[in-house]
C-alpha positions as YAML, in Angstrom:
chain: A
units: angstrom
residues:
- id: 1
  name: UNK
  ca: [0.00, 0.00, 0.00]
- id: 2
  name: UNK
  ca: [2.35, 2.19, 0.89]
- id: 3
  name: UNK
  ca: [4.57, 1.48, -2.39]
- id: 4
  name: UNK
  ca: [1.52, 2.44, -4.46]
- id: 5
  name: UNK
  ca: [1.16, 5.64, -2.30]
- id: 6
  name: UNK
  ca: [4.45, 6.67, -3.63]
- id: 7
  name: UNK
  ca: [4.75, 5.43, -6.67]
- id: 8
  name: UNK
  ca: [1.07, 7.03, -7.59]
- id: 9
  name: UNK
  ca: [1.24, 10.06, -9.79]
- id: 10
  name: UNK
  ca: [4.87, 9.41, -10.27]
- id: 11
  name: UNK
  ca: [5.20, 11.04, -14.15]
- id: 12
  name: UNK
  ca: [3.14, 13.86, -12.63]
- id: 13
  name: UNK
  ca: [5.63, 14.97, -9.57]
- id: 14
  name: UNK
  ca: [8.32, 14.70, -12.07]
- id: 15
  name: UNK
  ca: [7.01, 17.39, -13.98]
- id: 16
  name: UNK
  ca: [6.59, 19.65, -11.02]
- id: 17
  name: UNK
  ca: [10.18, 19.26, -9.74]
- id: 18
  name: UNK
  ca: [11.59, 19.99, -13.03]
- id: 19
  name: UNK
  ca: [9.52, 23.32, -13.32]
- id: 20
  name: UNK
  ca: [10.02, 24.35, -9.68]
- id: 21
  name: UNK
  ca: [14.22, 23.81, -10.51]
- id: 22
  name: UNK
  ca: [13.14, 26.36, -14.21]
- id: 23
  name: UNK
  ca: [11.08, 28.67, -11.64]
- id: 24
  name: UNK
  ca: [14.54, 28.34, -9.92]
- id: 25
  name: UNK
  ca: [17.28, 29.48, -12.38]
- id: 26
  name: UNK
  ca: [14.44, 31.91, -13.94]
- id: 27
  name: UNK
  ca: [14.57, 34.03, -10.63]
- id: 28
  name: UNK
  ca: [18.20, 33.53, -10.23]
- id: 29
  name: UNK
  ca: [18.79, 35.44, -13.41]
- id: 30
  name: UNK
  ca: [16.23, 37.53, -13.53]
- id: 31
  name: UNK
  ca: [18.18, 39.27, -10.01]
- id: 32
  name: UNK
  ca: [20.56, 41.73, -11.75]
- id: 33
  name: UNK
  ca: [23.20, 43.51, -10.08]
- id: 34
  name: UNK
  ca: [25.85, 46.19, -11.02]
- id: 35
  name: UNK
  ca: [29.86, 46.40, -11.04]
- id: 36
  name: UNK
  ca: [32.54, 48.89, -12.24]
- id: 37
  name: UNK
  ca: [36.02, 47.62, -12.99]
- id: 38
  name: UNK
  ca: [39.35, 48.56, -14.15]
- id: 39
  name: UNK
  ca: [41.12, 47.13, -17.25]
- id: 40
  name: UNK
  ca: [43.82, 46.56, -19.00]
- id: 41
  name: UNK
  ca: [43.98, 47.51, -22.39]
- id: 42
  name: UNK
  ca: [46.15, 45.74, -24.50]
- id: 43
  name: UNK
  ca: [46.91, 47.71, -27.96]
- id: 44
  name: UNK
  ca: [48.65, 45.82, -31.06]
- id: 45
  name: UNK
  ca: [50.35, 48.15, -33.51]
- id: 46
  name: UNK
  ca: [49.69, 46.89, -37.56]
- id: 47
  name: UNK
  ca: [53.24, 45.53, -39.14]
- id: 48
  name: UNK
  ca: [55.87, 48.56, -39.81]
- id: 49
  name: UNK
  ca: [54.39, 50.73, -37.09]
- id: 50
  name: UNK
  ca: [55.29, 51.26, -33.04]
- id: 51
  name: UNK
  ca: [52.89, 52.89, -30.10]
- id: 52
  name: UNK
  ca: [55.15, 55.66, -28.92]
- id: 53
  name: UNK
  ca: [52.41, 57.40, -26.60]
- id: 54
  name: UNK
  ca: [48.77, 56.15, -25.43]
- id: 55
  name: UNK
  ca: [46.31, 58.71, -24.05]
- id: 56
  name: UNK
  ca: [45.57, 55.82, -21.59]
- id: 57
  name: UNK
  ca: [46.04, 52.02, -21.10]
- id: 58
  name: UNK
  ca: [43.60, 51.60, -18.05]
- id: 59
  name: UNK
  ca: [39.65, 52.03, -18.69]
- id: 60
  name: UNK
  ca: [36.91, 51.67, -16.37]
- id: 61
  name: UNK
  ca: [34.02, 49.66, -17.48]
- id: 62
  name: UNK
  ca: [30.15, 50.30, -15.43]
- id: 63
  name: UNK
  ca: [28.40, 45.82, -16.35]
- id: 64
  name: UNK
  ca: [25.58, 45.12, -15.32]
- id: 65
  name: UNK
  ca: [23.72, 41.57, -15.69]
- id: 66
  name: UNK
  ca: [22.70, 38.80, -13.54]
- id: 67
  name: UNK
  ca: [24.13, 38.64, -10.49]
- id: 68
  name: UNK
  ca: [25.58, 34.89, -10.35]
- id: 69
  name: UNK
  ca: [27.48, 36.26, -13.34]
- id: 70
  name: UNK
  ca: [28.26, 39.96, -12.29]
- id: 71
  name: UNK
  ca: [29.87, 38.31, -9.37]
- id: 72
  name: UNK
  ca: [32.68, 36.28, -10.80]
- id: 73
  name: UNK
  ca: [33.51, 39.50, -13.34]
- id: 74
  name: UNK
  ca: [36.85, 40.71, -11.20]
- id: 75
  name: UNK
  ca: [37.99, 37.21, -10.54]
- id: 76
  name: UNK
  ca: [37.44, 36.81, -14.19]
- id: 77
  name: UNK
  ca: [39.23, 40.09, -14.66]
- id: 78
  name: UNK
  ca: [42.00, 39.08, -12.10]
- id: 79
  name: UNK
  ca: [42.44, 35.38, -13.88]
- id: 80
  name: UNK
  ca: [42.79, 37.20, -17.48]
- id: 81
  name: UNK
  ca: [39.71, 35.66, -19.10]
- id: 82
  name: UNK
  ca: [37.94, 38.97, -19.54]
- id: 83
  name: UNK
  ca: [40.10, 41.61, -21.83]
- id: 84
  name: UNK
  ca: [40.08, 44.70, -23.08]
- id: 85
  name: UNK
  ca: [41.79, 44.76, -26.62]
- id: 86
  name: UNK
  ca: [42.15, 47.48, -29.70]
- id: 87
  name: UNK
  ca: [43.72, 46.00, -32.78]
- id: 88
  name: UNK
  ca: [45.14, 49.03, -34.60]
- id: 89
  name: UNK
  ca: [44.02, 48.79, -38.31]
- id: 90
  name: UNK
  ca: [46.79, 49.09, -41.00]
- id: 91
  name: UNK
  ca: [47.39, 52.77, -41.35]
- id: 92
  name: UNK
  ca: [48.64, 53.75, -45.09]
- id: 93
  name: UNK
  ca: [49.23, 57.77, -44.43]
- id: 94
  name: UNK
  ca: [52.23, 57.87, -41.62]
- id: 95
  name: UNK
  ca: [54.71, 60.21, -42.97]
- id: 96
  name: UNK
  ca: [55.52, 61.99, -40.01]
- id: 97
  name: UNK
  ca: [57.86, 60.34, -36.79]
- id: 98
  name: UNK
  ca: [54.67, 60.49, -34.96]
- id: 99
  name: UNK
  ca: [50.98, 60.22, -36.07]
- id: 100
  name: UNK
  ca: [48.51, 60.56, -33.79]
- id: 101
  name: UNK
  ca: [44.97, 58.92, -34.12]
- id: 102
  name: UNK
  ca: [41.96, 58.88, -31.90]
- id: 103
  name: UNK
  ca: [40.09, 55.63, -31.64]
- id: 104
  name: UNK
  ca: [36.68, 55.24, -29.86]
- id: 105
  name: UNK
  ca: [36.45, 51.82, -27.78]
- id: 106
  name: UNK
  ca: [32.78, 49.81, -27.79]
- id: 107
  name: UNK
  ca: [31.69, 46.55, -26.62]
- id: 108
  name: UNK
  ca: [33.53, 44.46, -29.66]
- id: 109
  name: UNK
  ca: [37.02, 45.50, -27.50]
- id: 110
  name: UNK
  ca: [35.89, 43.45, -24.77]
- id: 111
  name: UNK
  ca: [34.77, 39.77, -24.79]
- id: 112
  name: UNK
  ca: [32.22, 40.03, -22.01]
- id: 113
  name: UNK
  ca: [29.99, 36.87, -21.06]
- id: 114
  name: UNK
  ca: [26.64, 37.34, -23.26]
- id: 115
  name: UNK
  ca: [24.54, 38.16, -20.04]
- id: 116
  name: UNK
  ca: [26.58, 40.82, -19.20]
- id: 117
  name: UNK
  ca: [25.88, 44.41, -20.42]
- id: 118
  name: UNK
  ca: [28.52, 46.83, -21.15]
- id: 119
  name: UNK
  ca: [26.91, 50.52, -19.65]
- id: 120
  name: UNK
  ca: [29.51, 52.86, -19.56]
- id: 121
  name: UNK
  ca: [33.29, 52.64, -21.15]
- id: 122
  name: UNK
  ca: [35.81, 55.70, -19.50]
- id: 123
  name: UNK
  ca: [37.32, 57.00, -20.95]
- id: 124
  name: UNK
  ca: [35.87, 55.89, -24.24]
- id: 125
  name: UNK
  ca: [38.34, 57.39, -26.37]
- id: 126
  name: UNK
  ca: [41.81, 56.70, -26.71]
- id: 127
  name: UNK
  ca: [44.40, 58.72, -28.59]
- id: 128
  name: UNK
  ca: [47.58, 56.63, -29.97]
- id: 129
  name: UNK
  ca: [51.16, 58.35, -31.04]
- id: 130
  name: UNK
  ca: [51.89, 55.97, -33.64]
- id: 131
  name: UNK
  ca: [55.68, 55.94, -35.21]
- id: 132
  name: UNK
  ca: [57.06, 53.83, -38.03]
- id: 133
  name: UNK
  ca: [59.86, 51.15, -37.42]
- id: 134
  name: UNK
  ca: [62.97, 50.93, -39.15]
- id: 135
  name: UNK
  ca: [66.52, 49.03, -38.28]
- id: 136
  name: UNK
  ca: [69.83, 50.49, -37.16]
- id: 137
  name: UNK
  ca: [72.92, 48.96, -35.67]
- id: 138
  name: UNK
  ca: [73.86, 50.62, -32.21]
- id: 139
  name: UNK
  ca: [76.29, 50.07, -29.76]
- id: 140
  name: UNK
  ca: [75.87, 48.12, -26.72]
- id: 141
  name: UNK
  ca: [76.51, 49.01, -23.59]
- id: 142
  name: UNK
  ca: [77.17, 46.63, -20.39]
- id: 143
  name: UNK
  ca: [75.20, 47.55, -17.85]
- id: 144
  name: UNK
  ca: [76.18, 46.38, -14.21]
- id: 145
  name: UNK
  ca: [75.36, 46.79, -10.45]
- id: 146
  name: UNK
  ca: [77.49, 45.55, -7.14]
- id: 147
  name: UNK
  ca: [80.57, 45.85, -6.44]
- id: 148
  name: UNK
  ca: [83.17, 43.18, -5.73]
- id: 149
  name: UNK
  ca: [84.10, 41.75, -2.56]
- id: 150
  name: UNK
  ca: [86.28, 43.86, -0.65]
- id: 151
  name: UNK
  ca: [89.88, 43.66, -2.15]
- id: 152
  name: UNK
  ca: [89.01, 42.84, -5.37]
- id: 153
  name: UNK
  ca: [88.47, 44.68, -8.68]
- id: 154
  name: UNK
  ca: [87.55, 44.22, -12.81]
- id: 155
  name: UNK
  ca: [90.42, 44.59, -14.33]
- id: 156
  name: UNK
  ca: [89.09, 44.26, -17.62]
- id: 157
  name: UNK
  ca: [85.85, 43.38, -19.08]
- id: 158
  name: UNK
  ca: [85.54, 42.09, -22.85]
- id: 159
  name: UNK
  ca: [82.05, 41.35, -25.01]
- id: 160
  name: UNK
  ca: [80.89, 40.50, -28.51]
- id: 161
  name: UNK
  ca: [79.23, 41.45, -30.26]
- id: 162
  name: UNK
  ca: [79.82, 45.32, -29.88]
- id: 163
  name: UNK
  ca: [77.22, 46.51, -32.19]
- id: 164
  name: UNK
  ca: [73.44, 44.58, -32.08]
- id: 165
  name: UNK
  ca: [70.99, 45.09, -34.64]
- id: 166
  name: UNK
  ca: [67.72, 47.14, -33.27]
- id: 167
  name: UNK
  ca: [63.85, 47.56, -34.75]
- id: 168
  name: UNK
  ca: [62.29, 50.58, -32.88]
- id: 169
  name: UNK
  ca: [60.92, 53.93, -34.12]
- id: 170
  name: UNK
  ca: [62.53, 56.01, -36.76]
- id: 171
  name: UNK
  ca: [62.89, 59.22, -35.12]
- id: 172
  name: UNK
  ca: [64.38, 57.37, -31.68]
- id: 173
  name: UNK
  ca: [66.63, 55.50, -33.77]
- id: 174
  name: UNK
  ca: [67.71, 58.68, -35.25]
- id: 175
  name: UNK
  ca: [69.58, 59.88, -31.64]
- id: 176
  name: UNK
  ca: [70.31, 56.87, -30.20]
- id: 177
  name: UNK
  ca: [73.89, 55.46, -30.20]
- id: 178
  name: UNK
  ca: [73.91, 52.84, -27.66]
- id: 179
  name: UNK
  ca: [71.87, 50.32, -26.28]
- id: 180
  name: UNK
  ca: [71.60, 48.85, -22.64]
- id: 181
  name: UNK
  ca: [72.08, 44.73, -21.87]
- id: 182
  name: UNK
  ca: [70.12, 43.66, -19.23]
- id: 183
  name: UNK
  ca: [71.90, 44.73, -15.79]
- id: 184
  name: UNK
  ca: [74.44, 41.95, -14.84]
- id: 185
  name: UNK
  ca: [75.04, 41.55, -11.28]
- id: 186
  name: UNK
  ca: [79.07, 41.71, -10.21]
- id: 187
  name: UNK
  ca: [78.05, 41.94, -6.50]
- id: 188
  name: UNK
  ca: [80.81, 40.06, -4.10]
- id: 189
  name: UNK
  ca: [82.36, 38.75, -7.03]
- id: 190
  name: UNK
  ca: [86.00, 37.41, -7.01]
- id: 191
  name: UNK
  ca: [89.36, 36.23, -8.69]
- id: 192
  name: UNK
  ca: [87.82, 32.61, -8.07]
- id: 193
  name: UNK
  ca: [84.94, 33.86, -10.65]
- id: 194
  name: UNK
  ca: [87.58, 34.62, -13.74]
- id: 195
  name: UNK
  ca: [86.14, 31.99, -16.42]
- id: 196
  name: UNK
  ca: [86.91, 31.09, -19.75]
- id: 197
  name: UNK
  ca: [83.38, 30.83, -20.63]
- id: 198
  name: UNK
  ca: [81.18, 33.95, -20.58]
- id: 199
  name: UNK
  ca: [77.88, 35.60, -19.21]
- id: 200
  name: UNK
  ca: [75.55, 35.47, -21.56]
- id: 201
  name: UNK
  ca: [73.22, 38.68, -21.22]
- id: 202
  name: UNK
  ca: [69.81, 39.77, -23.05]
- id: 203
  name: UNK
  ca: [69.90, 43.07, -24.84]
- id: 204
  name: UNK
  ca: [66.91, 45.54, -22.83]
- id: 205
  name: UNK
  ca: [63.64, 45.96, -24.92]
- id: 206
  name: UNK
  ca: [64.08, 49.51, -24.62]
- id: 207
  name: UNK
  ca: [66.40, 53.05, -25.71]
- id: 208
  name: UNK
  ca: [66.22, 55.84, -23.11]
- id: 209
  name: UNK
  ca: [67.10, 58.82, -25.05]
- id: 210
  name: UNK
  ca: [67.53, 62.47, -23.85]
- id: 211
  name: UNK
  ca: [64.75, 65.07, -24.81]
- id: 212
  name: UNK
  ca: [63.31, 68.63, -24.34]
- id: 213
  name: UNK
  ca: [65.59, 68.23, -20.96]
- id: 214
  name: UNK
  ca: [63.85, 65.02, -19.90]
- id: 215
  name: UNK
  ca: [64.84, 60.71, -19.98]
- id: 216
  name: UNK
  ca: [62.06, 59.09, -22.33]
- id: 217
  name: UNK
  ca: [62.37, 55.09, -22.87]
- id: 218
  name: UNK
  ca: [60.63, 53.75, -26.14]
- id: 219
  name: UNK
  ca: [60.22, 50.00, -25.98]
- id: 220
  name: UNK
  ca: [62.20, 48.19, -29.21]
- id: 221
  name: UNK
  ca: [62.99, 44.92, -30.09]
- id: 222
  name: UNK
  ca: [66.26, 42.93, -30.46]
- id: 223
  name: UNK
  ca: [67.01, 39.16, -30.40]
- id: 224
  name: UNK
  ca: [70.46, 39.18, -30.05]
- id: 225
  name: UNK
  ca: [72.40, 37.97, -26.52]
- id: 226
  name: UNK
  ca: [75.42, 39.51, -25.46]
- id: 227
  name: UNK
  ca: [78.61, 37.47, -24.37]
- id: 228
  name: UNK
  ca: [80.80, 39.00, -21.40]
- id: 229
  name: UNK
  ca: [84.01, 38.28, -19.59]
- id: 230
  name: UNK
  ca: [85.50, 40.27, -16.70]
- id: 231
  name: UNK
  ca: [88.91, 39.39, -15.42]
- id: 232
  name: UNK
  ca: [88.80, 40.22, -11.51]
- id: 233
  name: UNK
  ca: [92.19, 40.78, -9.92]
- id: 234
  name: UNK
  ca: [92.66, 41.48, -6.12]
- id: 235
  name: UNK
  ca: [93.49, 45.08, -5.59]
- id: 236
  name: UNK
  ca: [96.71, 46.73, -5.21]
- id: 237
  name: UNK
  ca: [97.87, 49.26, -2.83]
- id: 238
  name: UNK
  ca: [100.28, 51.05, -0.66]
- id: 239
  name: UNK
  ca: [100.32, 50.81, 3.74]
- id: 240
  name: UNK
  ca: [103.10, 52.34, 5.94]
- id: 241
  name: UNK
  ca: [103.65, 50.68, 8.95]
- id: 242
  name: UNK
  ca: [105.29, 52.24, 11.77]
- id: 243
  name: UNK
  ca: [107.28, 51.40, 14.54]
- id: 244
  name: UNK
  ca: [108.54, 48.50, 13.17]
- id: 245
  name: UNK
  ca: [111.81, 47.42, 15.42]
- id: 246
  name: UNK
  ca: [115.09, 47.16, 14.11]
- id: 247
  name: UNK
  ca: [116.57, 44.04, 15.52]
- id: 248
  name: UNK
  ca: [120.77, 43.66, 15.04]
- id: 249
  name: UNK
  ca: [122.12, 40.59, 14.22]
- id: 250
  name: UNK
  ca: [126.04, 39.16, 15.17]
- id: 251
  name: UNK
  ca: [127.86, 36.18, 16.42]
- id: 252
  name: UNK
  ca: [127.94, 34.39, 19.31]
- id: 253
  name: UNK
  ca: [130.16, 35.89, 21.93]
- id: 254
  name: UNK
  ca: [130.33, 38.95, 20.12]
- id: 255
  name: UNK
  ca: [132.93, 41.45, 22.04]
- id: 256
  name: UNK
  ca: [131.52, 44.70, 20.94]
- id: 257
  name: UNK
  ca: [128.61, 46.85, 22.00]
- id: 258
  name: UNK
  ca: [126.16, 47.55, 19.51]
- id: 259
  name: UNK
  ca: [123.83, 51.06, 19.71]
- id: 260
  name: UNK
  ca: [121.17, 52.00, 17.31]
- id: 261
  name: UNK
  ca: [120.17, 55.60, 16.58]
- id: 262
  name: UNK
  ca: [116.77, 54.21, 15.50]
- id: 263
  name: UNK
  ca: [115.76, 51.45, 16.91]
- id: 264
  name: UNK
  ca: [112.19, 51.89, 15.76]
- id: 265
  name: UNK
  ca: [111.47, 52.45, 11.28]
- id: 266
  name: UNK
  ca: [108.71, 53.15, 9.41]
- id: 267
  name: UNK
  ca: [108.10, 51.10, 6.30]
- id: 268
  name: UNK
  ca: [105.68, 51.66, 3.29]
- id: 269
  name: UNK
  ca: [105.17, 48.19, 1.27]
- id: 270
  name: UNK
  ca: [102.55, 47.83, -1.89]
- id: 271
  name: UNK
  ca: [100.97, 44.85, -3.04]
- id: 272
  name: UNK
  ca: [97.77, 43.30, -2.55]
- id: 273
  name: UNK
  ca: [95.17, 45.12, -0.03]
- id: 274
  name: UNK
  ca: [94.29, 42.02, 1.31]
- id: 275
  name: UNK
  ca: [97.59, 40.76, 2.68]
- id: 276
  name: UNK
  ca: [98.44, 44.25, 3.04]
- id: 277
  name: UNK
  ca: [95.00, 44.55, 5.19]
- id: 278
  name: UNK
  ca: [96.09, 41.34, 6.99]
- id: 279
  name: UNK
  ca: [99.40, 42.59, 8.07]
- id: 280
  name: UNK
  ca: [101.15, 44.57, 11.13]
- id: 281
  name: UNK
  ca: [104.05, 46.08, 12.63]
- id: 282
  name: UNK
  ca: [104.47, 43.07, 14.47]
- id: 283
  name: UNK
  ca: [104.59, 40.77, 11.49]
- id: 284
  name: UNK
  ca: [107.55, 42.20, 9.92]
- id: 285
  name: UNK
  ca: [111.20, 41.02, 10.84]
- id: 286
  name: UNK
  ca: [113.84, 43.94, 10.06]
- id: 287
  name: UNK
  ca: [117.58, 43.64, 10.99]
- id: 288
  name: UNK
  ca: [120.92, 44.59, 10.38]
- id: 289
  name: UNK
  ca: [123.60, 42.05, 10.33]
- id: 290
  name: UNK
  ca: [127.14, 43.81, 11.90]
- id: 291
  name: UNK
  ca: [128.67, 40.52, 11.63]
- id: 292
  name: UNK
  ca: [130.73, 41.68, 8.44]
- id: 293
  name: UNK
  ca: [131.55, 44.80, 9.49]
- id: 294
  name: UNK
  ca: [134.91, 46.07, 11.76]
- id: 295
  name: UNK
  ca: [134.53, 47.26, 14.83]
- id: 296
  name: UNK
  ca: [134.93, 49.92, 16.19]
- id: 297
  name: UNK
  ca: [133.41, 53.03, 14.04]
- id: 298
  name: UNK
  ca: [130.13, 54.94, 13.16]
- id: 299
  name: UNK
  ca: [127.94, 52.78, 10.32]
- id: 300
  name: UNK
  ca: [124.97, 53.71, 8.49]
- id: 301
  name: UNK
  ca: [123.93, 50.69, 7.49]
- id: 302
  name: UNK
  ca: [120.71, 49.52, 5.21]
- id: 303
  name: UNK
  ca: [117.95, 47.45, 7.14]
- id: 304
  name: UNK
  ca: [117.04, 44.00, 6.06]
- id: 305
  name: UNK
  ca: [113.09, 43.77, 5.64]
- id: 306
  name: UNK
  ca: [111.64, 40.47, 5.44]
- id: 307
  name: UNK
  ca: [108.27, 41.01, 4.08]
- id: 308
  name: UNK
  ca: [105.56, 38.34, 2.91]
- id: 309
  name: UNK
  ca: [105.75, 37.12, -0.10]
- id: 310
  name: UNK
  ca: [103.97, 39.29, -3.12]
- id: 311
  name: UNK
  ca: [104.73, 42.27, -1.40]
- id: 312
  name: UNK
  ca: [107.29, 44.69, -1.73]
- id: 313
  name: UNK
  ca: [109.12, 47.79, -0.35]
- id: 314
  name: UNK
  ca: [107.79, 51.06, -1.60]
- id: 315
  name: UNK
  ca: [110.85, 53.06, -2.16]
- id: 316
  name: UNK
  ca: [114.41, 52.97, -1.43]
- id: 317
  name: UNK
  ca: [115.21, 50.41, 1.75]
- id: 318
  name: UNK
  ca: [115.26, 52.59, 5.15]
- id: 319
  name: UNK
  ca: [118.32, 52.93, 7.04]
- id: 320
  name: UNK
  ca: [119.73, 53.33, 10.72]
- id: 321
  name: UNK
  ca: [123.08, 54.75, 12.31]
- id: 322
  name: UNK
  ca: [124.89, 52.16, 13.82]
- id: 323
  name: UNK
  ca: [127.52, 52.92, 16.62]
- id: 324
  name: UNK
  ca: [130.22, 49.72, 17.54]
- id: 325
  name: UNK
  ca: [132.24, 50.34, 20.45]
- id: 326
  name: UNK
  ca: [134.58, 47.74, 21.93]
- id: 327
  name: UNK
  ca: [133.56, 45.95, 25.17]
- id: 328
  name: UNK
  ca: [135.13, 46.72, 28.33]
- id: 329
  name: UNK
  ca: [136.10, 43.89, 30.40]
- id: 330
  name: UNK
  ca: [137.19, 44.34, 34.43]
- id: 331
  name: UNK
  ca: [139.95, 43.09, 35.14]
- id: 332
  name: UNK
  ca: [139.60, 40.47, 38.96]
...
């Protein structure tokens, strides 16, 4: 009984779900609701021509439609699946470096879900400084930021090509001479780094020229790659060290008495910064050997420096008055 009570009327409570789920959907899209966004506007240039200037490349778009739809539009807009796009028809007339054009933007630059209804476009006009393309070899220039590690410096840097060939607009072309390569970073760089094999840098997709007193950049295109060496050597330099002591040097039971006028030099040595850096007073042995000389008189005699090696005395070797008197024994 209670199988027949259900299955009873069965075709006829079919037919009432499905129109309560159309009743459904019909009221969920008949409730509109409203959005404004900000776009994007991508604009493509026809072949032989460059965009040198936009009016603008943001617009705001006013949509309004159903709300289950109206609701996904920024994460549509955010995801890239809603754009805002102005294909620049081939132009036939540019004689001049720059051509301007205005172009009016309607609902065929966006691709908007069907539902959705385009209200308001600002600004709805765009105007475009069009110039025409051309080639020119320029030179490149190596761009680079950092420093070395402390102690070290580029010797010499080397790359090839020197000259890369460039597509951009005429009348930029016209004043620029050189072109940047993407910036190569030299930061804490050392001798270990020296390689026979080179960087290998990308050319920048732009010229920054001077004009009217101001820095413009114009994008332009060029597919070469630039290969770089630098040769990093460790720094050279000059430290004086003072007070360095003299120490004397002579035989075992030697009968004389041996005075110094200065017992205490100053020494300037060059060479690397780093061992120079590393170095003191302390560290370096001076002397002055009397063994070969005959007692008793006034010397000046020439100090004996021994310095690390790759160093080296700066200047003529220093000097110190030497004074050998005989030693007086007492008689018991």
């Amino acid at each position: 009984m209670i199988k027949r009570l259900f299955s009873r009327n069965l075709r006829a409570k079919g037919m009432a779900l499905v129109m309560a789920m159309a009743l459904w959907f019909y009221a969920t899209s008949r409730h509109t609701g409203d959005i404004k966004e900000d776009i994007q506007l991508t604009i493509n240039a026809p072949p032989g021509l460059t965009i040198l200037d936009t009016s603008s490349d943001i617009v705001t778009v006013s949509l309004s439609g159903p709300q289950n739809i109206i609701d996904n539009i920024t994460d549509m807009i955010k995801d890239n699946e809603i754009k805002a796009r102005l294909d620049i028809p081939e132009v036939n007339n540019v004689e001049d470096d720059n051509y301007k054009k205005i172009f009016r933007l309607t609902g065929k630059n966006f691709n908007f879900p069907r539902e959705i209804r385009l209200t308001s476009i600002v600004p709805n006009e765009i105007e475009i400084t069009l110039g025409r393309l051309e080639t020119k070899f320029v030179k490149v220039q190596i761009q680079k930021k950092g420093t070395p590690a402390p102690g070290y410096e580029i010797n010499s840097e080397f790359f090839f090509p020197r000259e890369v060939l460039v597509t951009g607009p005429v009348n930029i072309l016209k004043e620029a001479d050189t072109i940047s390569t993407s910036v190569v970073n030299i930061d804490a760089i050392t001798s270990e780094q020296n390689r026979t094999f080179p960087w290998v840098v990308d050319i920048e997709n732009a010229i920054t020229i001077k004009k009217n007193d101001k820095y413009i950049s114009v994008p332009v295109k060029c597919e070469e790659k630039i290969n770089v060496w630098f040769h990093v050597n460790e720094q050279m330099g000059t430290k004086t060290f003072d007070n360095v002591k003299v120490n004397i040097f002579h035989p075992v039971n030697y009968h004389f008495k041996v005075t110094l006028k200065e017992e205490f030099i100053s020494l300037s040595l060059k060479g690397s910064r780093l061992s120079l850096d590393k170095l003191n007073a302390k560290d370096i042995m001076a002397y002055i050997d009397v063994s070969s000389l005959s007692p008793p008189g006034p010397y000046n005699q020439p100090v004996i420096c021994n310095i690390p090696k790759g160093l080296e005395l700066e200047g003529n070797p220093p000097e110190s008055h030497v004074d050998i008197v005989e030693t007086v024994v007492k008689k018991e």
